[in-house]
C-alpha positions in Angstrom: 0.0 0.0 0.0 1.4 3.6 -0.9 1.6 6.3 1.4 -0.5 8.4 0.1 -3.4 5.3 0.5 -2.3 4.5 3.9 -2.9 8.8 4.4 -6.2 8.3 3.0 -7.3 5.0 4.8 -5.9 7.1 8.1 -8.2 10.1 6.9 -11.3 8.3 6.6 -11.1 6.8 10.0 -10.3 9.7 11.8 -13.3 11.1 10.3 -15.8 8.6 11.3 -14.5 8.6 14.6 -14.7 12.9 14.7 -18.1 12.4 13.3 -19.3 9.9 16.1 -17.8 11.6 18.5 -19.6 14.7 17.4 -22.9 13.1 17.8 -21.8 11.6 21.3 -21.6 14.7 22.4 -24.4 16.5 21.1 -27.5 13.5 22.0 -26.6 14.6 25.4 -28.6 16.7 25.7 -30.3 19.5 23.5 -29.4 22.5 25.8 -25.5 21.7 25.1 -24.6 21.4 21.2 -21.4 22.0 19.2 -20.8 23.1 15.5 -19.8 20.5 13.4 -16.2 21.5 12.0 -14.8 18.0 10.8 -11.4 17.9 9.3 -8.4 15.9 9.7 -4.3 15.9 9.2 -1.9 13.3 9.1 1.4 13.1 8.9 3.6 13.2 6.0 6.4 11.3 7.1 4.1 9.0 9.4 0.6 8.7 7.2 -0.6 5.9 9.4 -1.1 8.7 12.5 -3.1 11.7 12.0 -5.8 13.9 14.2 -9.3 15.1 13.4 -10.7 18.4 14.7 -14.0 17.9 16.0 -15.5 21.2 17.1 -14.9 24.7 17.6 -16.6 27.0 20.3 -15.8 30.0 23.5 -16.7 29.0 26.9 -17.3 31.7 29.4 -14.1 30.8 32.1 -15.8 34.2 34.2 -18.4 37.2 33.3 -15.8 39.1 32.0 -13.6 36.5 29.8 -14.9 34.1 27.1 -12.1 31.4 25.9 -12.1 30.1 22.5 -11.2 26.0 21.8 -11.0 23.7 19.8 -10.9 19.5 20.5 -9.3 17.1 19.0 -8.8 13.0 18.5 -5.7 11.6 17.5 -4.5 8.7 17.0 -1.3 8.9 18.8 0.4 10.5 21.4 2.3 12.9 22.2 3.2 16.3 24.2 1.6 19.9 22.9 4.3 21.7 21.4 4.9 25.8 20.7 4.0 25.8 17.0 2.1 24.5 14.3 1.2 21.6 14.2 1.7 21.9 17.9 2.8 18.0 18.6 6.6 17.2 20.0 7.6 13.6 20.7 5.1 12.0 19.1 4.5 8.4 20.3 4.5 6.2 17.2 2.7 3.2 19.2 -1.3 2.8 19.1 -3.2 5.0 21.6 -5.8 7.6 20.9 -5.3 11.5 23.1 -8.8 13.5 22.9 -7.5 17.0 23.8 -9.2 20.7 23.3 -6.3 23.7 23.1 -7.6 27.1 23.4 -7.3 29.4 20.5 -6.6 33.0 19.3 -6.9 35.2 16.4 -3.9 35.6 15.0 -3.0 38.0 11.8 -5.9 37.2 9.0 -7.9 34.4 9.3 -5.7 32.3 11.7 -6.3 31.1 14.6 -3.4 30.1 17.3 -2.9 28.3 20.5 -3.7 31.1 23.2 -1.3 30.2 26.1 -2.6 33.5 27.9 -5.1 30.7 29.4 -2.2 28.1 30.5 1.5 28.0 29.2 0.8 25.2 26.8 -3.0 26.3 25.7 -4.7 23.2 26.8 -7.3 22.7 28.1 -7.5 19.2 28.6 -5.5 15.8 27.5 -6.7 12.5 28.0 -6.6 8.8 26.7 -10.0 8.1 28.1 -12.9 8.7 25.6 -15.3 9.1 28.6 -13.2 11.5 30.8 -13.0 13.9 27.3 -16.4 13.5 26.8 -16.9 14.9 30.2 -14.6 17.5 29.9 -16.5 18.6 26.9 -19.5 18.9 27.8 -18.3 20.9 31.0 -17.2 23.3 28.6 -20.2 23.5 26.9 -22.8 23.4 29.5 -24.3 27.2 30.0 -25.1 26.6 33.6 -24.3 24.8 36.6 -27.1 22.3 36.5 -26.6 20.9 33.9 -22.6 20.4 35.1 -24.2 18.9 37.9 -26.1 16.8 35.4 -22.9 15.6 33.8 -20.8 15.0 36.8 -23.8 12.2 37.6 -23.0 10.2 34.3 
């Protein structure tokens, strides 16, 4: 297999996963739902690992300051880096990292990793699919009920 079909074959399953995850998240309930902004990258040099973006929205962190972030599946893992594509010692091995960075406007259209929030951006890293789907939703919830609500599952 070439590695431009092992990039694509990587691709497509990091989409389906994005795009169940993305429903996941959103059947929990209809008070907390994200945009749909599906895309993936994979490596050049490694076309076997890749990540998928999975949504994009601004969480109020107080009444003053509203965060923007983004989460992520990959397929590996690895530490969060200082520049795009933002991964450093990435693991070759199987393993999956669900993590959400948050983001600023940069010049134009670009978006960066705002590490005004934390020194590496992030807001959360994990291996455990239900721990990020927690985390998530925490993020999303506009209110403390329904935190409360997702702390109980």
């Amino acid at each position: 297999m070439s590695a431009g079909e092992v990039a694509e074959r990587t691709g497509e399953k990091l989409v389906k996963a994005g795009e169940t995850t993305h429903q996941r998240i959103n059947s929990f309930h209809p008070d907390i739902q994200f945009p749909k902004v599906i895309f993936y990258r994979v490596f050049e040099d490694i076309p076997h690992l890749g990540y998928c973006h999975v949504t994009t929205t601004s969480t109020s962190v107080d009444t003053q300051k509203q965060v923007r972030w983004s989460f992520y599946i990959a397929n590996f893992s690895s530490e969060i880096g200082e520049t795009y594509p933002f991964f450093k010692q990435v693991k070759r091995e199987y393993s999956r990292m669900y993590f959400a960075v948050a983001l600023e406007k940069a010049h134009g259209d670009i978006l960066r990793i705002d590490r005004s929030f934390r020194k590496d951006g992030l807001l959360f890293r994990t291996n455990d699919p239900n721990e990020a789907m927690r985390n998530v939703l925490m993020l999303g919830a506009p209110d403390n009920a329904l935190r409360a609500l997702i702390k109980k599952r």
